[in-house]
N, C-alpha and C positions, 0 to 999 in steps of 0.2 A: 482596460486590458488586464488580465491577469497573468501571473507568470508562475509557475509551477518547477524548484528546482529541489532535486534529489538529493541525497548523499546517505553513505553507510552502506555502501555493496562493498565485495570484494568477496576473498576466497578464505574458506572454511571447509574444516574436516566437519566431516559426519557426524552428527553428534554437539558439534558446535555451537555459538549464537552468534549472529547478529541484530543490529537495531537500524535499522533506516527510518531516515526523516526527511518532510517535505515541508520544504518554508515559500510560503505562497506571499505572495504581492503585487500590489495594484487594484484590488477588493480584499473587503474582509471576508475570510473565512466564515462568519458566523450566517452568510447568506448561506451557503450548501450545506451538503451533506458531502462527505469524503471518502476516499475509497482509495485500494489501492490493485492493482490489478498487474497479472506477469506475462510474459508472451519467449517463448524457446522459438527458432529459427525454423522456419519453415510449416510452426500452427499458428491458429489463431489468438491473441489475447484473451486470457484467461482473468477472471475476476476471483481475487485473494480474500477480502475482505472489506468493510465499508462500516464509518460511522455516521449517526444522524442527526444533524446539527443544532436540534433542539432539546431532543430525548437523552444524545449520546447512546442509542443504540446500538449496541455492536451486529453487526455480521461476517458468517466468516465460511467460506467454502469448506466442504466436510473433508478434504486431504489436509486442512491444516489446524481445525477445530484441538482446543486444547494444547497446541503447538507456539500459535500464533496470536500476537495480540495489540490491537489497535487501541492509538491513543491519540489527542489532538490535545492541543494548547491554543486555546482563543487567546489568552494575552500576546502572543507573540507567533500566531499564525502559522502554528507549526502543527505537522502530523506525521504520530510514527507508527512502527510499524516492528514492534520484538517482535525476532524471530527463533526459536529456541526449536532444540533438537532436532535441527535441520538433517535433510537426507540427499543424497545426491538428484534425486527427481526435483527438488526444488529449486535446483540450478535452472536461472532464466536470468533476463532483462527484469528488472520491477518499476512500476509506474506508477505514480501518484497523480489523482483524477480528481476533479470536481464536479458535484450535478446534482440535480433537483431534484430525486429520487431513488432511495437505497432502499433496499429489499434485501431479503434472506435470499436471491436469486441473485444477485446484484446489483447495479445502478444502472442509472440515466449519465452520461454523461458528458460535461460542457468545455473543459478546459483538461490540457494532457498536460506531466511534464517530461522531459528529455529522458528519464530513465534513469537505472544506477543496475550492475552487473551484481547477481549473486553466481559464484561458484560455490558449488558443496563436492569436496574430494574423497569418494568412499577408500 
């Protein structure tokens, strides 16, 4: 079983950064590929960006390209996720995913975790 928990949301001005990280356990990370994906009240979740766990290939949805940037730590089964020059539209829920296949569209995916809140305050 794997566990998937978040941290590094909260609330930020416009303009601002954060970093979220997901430290996974119960598998190792270096089976998937990673990803992280955001979901606002009332749509549907949205796929942010995903790395590939053999290439380390990044991808990244074109609202946050240049913005945002995925990074994983196989020694210690972590993945994050800078978030630089945040805008108020990118206030959601953020989720950290695991799956068997990342794309430039975005993933397959097999395990969730619980989320972490970003606020961005224009």
């Amino acid at each position: 079983q794997v566990q998937l928990v978040e941290s590094g949301g909260g609330l930020v001005q416009a303009g601002g950064s954060l970093r979220l990280s997901c430290a996974a356990s119960g598998r190792t990370m270096s089976n998937y590929d990673m990803g992280w994906f955001r979901q606002t009240p009332g749509k549907e979740r949205e796929f942010v960006a995903a790395i590939k766990r053999y290439t380390g290939s990044t991808y990244y949805t074109d609202s946050v390209k240049g913005r945002f940037t995925i990074s994983r730590e196989y020694a210690g089964n972590t993945m994050h996720l800078q978030m630089n020059s945040l805008k108020p539209e990118d206030t959601a829920g953020y989720y950290c995913a695991l799956g068997r296949v990342a794309t430039d569209r975005g993933m397959t995916t097999d395990y969730w975790g619980q989320g972490t809140q970003v606020t961005v305050s224009s």
